[in-house]
BAROLO-461366 format. One line per field, with one value per residue (C-alpha): residue number from 1; residue in three letters; x negated, y, z negated. Coordinates in steps of 0.1 Angstrom, whole numbers, plus 5000, padded with zeros to 4 digits. Layout:
N
pos: [NUM | ...]
code: [ala | ...]
xx: [X | ...]
yy: [Y | ...]
zz: [Z | ...]
This chain:
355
pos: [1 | 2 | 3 | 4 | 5 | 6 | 7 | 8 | 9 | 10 | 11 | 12 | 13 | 14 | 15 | 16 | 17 | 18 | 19 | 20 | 21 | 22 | 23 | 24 | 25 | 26 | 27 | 28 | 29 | 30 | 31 | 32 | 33 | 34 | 35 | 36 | 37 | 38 | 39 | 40 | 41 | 42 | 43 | 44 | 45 | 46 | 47 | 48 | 49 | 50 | 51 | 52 | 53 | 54 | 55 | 56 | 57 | 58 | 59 | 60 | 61 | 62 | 63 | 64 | 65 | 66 | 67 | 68 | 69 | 70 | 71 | 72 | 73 | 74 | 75 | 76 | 77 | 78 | 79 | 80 | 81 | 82 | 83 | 84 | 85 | 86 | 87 | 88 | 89 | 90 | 91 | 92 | 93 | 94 | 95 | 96 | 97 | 98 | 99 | 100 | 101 | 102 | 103 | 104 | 105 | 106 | 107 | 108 | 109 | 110 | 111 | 112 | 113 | 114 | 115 | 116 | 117 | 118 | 119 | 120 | 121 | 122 | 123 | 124 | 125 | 126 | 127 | 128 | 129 | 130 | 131 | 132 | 133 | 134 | 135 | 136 | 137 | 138 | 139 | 140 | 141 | 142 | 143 | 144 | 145 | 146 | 147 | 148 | 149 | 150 | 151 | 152 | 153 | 154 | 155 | 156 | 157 | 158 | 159 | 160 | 161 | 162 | 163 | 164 | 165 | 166 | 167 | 168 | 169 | 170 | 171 | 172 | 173 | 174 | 175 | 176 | 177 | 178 | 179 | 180 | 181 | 182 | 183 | 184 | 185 | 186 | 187 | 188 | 189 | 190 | 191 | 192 | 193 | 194 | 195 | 196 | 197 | 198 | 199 | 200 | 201 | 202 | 203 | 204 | 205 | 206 | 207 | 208 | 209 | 210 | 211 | 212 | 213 | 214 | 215 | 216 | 217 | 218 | 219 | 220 | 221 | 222 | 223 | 224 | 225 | 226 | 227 | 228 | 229 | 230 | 231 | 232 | 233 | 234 | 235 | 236 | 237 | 238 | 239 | 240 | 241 | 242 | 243 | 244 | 245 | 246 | 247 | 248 | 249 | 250 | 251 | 252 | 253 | 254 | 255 | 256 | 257 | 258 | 259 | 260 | 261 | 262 | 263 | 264 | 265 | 266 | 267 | 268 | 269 | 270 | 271 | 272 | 273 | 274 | 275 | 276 | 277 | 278 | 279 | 280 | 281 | 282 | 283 | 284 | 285 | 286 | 287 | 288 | 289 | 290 | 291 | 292 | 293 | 294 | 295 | 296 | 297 | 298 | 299 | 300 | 301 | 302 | 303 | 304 | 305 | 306 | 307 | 308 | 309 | 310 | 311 | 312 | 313 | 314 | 315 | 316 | 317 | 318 | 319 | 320 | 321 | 322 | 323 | 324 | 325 | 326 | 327 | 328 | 329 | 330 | 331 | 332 | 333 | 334 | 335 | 336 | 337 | 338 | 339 | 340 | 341 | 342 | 343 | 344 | 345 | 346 | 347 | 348 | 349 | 350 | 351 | 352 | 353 | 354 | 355]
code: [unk | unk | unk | unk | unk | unk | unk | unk | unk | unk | unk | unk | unk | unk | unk | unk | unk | unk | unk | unk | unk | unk | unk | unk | unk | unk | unk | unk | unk | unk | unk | unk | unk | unk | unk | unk | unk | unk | unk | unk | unk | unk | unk | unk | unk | unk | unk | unk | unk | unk | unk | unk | unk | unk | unk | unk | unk | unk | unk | unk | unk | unk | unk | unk | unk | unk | unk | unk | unk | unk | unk | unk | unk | unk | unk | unk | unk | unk | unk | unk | unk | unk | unk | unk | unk | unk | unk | unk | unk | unk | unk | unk | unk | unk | unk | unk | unk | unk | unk | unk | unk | unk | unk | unk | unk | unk | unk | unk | unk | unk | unk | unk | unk | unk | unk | unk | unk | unk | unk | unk | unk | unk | unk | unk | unk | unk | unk | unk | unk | unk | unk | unk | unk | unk | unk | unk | unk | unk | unk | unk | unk | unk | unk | unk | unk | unk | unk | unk | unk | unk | unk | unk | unk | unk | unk | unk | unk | unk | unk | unk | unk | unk | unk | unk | unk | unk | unk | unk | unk | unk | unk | unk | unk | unk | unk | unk | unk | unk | unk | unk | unk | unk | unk | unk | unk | unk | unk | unk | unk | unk | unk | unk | unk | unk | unk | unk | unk | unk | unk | unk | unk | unk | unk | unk | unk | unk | unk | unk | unk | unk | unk | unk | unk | unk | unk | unk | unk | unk | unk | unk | unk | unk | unk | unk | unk | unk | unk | unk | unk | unk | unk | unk | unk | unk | unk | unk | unk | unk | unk | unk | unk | unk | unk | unk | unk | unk | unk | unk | unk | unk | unk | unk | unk | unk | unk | unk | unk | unk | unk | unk | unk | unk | unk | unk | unk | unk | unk | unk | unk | unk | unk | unk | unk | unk | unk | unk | unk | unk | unk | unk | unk | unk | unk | unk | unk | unk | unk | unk | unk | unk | unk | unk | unk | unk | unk | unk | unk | unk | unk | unk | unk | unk | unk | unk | unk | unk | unk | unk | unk | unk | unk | unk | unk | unk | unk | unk | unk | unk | unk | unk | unk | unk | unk | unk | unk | unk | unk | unk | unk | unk | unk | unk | unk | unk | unk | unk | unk | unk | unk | unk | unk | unk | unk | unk | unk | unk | unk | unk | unk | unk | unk | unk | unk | unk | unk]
xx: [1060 | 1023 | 1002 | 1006 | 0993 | 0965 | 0954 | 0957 | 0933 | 0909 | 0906 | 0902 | 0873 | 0860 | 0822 | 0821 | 0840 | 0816 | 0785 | 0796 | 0793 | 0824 | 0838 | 0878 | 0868 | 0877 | 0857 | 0824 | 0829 | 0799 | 0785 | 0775 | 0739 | 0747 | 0773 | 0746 | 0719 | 0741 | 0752 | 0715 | 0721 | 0693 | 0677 | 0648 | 0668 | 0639 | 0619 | 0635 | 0616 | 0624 | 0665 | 0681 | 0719 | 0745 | 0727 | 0698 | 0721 | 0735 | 0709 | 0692 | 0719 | 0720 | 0681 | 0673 | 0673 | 0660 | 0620 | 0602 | 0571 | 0560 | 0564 | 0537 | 0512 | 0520 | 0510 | 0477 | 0473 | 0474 | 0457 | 0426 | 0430 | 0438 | 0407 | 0386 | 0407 | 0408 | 0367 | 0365 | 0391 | 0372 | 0340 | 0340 | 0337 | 0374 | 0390 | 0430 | 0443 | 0479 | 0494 | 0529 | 0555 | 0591 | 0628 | 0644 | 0673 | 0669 | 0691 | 0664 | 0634 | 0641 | 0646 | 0616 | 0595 | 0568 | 0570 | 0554 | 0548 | 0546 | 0572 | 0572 | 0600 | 0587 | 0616 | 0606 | 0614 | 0618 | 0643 | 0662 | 0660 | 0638 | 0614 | 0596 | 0558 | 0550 | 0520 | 0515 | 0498 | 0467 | 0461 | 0468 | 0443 | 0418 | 0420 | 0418 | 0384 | 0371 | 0383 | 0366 | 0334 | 0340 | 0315 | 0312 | 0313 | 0333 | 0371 | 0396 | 0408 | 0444 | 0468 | 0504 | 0537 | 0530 | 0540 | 0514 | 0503 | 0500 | 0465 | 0471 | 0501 | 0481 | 0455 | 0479 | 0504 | 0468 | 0464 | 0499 | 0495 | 0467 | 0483 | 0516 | 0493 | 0478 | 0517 | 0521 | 0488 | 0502 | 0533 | 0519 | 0511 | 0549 | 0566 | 0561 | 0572 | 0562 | 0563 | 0561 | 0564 | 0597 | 0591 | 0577 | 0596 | 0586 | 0620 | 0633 | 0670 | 0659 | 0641 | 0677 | 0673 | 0700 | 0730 | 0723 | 0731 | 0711 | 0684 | 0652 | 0616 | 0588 | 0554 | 0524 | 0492 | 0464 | 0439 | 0406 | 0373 | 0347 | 0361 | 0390 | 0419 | 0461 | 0491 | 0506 | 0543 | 0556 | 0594 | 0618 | 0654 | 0666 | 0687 | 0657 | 0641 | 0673 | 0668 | 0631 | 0646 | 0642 | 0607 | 0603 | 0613 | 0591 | 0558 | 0524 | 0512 | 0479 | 0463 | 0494 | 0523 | 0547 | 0539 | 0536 | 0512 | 0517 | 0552 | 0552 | 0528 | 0549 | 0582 | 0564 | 0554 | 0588 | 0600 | 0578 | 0586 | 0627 | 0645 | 0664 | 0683 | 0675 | 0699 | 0691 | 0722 | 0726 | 0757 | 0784 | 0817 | 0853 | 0884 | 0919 | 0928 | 0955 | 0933 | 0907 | 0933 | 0941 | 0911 | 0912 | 0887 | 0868 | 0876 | 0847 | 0834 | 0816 | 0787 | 0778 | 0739 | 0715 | 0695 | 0666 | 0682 | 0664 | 0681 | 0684 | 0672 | 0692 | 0692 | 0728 | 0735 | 0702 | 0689 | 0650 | 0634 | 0641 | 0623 | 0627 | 0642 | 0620 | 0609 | 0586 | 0581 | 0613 | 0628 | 0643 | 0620 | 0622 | 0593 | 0588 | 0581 | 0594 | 0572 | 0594 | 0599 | 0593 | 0628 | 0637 | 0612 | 0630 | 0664 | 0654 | 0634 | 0667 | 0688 | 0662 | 0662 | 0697 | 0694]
yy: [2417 | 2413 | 2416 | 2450 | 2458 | 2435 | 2445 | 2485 | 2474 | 2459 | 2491 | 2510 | 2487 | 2489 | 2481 | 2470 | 2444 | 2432 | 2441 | 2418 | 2390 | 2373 | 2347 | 2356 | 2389 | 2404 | 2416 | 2437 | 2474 | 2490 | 2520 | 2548 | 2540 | 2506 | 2515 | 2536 | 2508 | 2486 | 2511 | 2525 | 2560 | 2562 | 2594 | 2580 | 2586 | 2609 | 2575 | 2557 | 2526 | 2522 | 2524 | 2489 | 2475 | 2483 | 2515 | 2497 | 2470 | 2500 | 2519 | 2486 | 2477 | 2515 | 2514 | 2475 | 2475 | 2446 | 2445 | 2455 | 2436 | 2454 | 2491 | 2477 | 2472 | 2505 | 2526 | 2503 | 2515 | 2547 | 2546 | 2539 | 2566 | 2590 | 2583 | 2588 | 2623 | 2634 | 2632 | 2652 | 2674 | 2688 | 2677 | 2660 | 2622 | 2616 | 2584 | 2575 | 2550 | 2531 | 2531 | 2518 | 2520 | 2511 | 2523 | 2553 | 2573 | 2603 | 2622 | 2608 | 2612 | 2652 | 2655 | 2638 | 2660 | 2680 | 2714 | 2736 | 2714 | 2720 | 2703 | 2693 | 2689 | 2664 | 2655 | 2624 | 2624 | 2593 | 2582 | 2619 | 2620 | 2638 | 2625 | 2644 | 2651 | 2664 | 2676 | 2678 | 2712 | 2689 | 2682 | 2721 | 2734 | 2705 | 2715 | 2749 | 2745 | 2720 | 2735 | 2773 | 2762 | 2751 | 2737 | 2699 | 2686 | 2717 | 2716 | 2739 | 2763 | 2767 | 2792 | 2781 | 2802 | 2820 | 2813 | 2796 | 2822 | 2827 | 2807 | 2780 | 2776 | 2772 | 2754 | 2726 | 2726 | 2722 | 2687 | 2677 | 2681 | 2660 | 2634 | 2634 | 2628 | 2598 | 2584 | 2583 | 2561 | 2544 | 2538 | 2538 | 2497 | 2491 | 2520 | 2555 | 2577 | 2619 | 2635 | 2673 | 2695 | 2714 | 2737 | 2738 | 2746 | 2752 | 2742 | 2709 | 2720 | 2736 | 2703 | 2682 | 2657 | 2634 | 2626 | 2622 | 2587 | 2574 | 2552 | 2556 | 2544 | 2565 | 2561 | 2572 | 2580 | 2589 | 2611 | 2615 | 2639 | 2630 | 2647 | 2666 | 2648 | 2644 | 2629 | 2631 | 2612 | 2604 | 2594 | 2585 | 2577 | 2542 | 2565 | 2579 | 2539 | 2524 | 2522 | 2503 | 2485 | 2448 | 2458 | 2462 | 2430 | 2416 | 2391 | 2405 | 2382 | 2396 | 2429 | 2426 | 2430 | 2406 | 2392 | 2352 | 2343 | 2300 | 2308 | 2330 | 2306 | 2274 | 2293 | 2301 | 2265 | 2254 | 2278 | 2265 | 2230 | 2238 | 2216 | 2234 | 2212 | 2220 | 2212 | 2210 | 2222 | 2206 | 2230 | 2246 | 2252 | 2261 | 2237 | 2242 | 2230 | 2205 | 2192 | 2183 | 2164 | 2147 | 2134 | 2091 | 2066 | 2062 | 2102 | 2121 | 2153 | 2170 | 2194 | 2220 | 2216 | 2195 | 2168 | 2191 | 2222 | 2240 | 2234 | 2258 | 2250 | 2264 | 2266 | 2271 | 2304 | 2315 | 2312 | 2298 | 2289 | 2269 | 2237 | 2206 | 2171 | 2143 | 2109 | 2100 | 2062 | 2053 | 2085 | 2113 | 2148 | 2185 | 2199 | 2237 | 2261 | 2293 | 2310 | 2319 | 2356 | 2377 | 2386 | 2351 | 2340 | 2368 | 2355 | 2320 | 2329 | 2348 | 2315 | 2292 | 2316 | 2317 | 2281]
zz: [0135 | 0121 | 0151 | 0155 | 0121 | 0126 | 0158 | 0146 | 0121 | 0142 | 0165 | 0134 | 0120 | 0156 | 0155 | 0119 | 0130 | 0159 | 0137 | 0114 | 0140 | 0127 | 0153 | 0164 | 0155 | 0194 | 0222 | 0217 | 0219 | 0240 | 0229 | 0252 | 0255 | 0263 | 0289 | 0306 | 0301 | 0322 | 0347 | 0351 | 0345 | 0317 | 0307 | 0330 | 0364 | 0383 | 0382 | 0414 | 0409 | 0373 | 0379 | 0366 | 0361 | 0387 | 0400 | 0412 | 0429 | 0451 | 0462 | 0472 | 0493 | 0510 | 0517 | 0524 | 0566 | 0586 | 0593 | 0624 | 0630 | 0655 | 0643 | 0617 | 0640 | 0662 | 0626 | 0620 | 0655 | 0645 | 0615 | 0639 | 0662 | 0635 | 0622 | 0653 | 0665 | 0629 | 0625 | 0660 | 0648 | 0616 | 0618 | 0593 | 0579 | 0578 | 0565 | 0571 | 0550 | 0552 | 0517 | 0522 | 0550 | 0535 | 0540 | 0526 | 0527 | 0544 | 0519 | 0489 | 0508 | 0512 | 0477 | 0470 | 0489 | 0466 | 0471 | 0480 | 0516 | 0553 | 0572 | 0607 | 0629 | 0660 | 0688 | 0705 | 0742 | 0759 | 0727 | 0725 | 0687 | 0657 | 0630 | 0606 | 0591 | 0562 | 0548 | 0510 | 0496 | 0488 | 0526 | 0535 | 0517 | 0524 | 0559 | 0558 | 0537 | 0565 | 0593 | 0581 | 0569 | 0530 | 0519 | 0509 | 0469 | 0460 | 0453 | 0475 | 0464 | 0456 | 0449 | 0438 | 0441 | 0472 | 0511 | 0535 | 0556 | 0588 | 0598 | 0572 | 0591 | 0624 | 0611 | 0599 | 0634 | 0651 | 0629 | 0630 | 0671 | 0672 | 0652 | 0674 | 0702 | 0688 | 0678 | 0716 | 0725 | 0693 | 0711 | 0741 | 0752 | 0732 | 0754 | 0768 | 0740 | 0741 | 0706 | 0709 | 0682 | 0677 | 0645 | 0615 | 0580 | 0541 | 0531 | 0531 | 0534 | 0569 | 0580 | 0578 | 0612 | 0602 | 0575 | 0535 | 0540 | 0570 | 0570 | 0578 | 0581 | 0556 | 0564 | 0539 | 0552 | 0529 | 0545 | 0529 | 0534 | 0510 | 0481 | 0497 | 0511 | 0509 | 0522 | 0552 | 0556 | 0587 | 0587 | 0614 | 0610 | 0626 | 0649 | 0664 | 0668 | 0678 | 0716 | 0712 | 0682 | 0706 | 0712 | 0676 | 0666 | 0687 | 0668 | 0678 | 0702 | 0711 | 0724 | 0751 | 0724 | 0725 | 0759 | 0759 | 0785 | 0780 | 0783 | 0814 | 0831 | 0824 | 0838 | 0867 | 0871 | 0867 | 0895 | 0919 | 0913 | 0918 | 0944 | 0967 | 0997 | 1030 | 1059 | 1095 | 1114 | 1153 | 1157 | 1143 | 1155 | 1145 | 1143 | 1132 | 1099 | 1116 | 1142 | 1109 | 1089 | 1123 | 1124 | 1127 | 1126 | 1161 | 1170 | 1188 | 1181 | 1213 | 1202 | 1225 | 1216 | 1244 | 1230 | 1230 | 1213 | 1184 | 1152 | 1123 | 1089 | 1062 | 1025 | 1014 | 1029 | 1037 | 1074 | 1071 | 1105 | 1136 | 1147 | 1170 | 1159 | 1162 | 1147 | 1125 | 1123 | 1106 | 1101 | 1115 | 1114 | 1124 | 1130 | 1121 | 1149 | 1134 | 1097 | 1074 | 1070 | 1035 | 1035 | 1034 | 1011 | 0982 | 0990 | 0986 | 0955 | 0939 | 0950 | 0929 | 0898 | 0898 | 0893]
């Protein structure tokens, strides 16, 4: 009959109670700021890298993916080649630069596009699928200076709340061509991949390639020219890599990319030292089953062959060559008088590799 009163009265007490830090006092109320604190909705949530408590456990477990090794070395690939085209391109002493490559969600990254940007819309080919390349405002106007005659040391000019027109729009498709070209020689000793341009937007709602949810890979190249320079992302969805994602997870192994040579060259040995059994066949003929099981112990079996007949040599199933029986001290030879033919060599070397 008394517990309800009490425990009325420690509700009403509520956080004097806890504050008191009086043991057998009850559970700890949380306040609101602690409740978000743990939950990682703080006031801080534009900050993405800052997000902590149960928030930060999700999101990690949306965007963690598995690593590709060799993807890594395809964009230090292009990083080089960007660097050489870029510098032919403007002009200009030109240096690319590989800040981070890490997973995102595609939903995330297009909110966390600075605006205003140019956004390019790339289909690759040979893997039927889209990426994306986007060029901050920085590296717009950088261009633009370069490419019509800026001059060096002095800052470009910039004017914000207005649409790119029509030959800053030109200017930038001509760079982002350039640099789709060098992603295919990036590409190109891993697999033949074609990235062609498909459109290019302002607004990152029109640039949607793939679900809010998806993952995908972000690339951030930092482009510099003297004193001018920008970004430029690159970003393709694990859709769009999924049907080179074994040649991805390949280990560099050299300038040949992935390719073993001690390891081609030892199964090669090992094929050449296979046994295979060779029969020489006298003759062949056909018996009934009943006259076989017949068979008793002194029985003769008359060959239509003369002693001096050819006899076939055989490897399982596979005719080789002829030659004649004869002796060689001690033992029984054939003697080859037939070459073996290419066709035969393949079958034989199918029937060892199966092996």
């Amino acid at each position: 009959m008394s517990a309800e009163p009490a425990e009325d009265k420690e509700w009403q007490t509520g956080e004097a109670a806890n504050e008191g830090g009086a043991p057998g006092d009850g559970e700890r109320i949380l306040n609101q700021d602690e409740i978000d604190s743990l939950l990682g909705f703080g006031l801080g949530d534009e900050d993405a890298s800052g997000r902590t408590g149960v928030r930060a456990i999700i999101n990690s477990a949306l965007v963690s993916y598995e690593r590709l090794p060799m993807l890594e070395i395809v964009f230090d690939r292009l990083v080089r080649l960007m660097t050489t085209s870029l510098r032919n391109f403007t002009s200009d002493n030109v240096e690319v630069s590989l800040d981070q490559i890490s997973s995102v969600r595609f939903g995330d990254y297009l909110n966390s596009i600075p605006l205003p940007a140019i956004i390019a819309v790339f289909r690759a080919q040979q893997l039927d699928n889209f990426g994306l390349a986007t060029v901050d405002s920085s590296l717009i106007y950088s261009i633009v200076d370069v490419l019509l005659g800026g001059r060096r040391g002095a800052a470009a000019t910039r004017v914000e709340g207005r649409p790119y027109t029509t030959i800053e729009r030109t200017l930038v498709t001509r760079m982002i061509e350039v640099v789709l070209n060098d992603a295919r020689q990036a590409f190109a000793p891993l697999t033949e991949v074609d990235f062609t341009l498909d459109r290019i937007e302002t607004n990152p709602r029109f640039a949607a390639i793939a679900r809010p949810p998806n993952a995908a890979i972000i690339v951030k190249l930092r482009i510099d020219m003297e004193d001018r320079g920008g970004k430029l992302e690159l970003l393709l969805p694990y859709a769009t890599l999924e049907p080179i994602r074994k040649m991805l997870l390949q280990q560099f192994m050299g300038e040949k990319f992935g390719r073993d040579n001690i390891w081609e060259g030892h199964l090669a040995s090992e094929l050449w030292a296979t046994k295979l059994e060779v029969r020489a066949v006298l003759d062949e003929h056909k018996e009934p089953l009943r006259k076989i099981l017949d068979l008793k112990v002194g029985d003769t079996l008359m060959l239509d062959a003369p002693p001096d007949s050819p006899v076939a040599l055989k490897c399982g199933a596979v005719d080789l060559s002829v030659g004649r029986v004869g002796r060689m001290g001690h033992s029984l030879a054939v003697r080859v008088e037939k070459a073996i033919a290419p066709a035969v060599q393949h079958a034989v070397m199918k029937l060892g590799g199966g092996k």
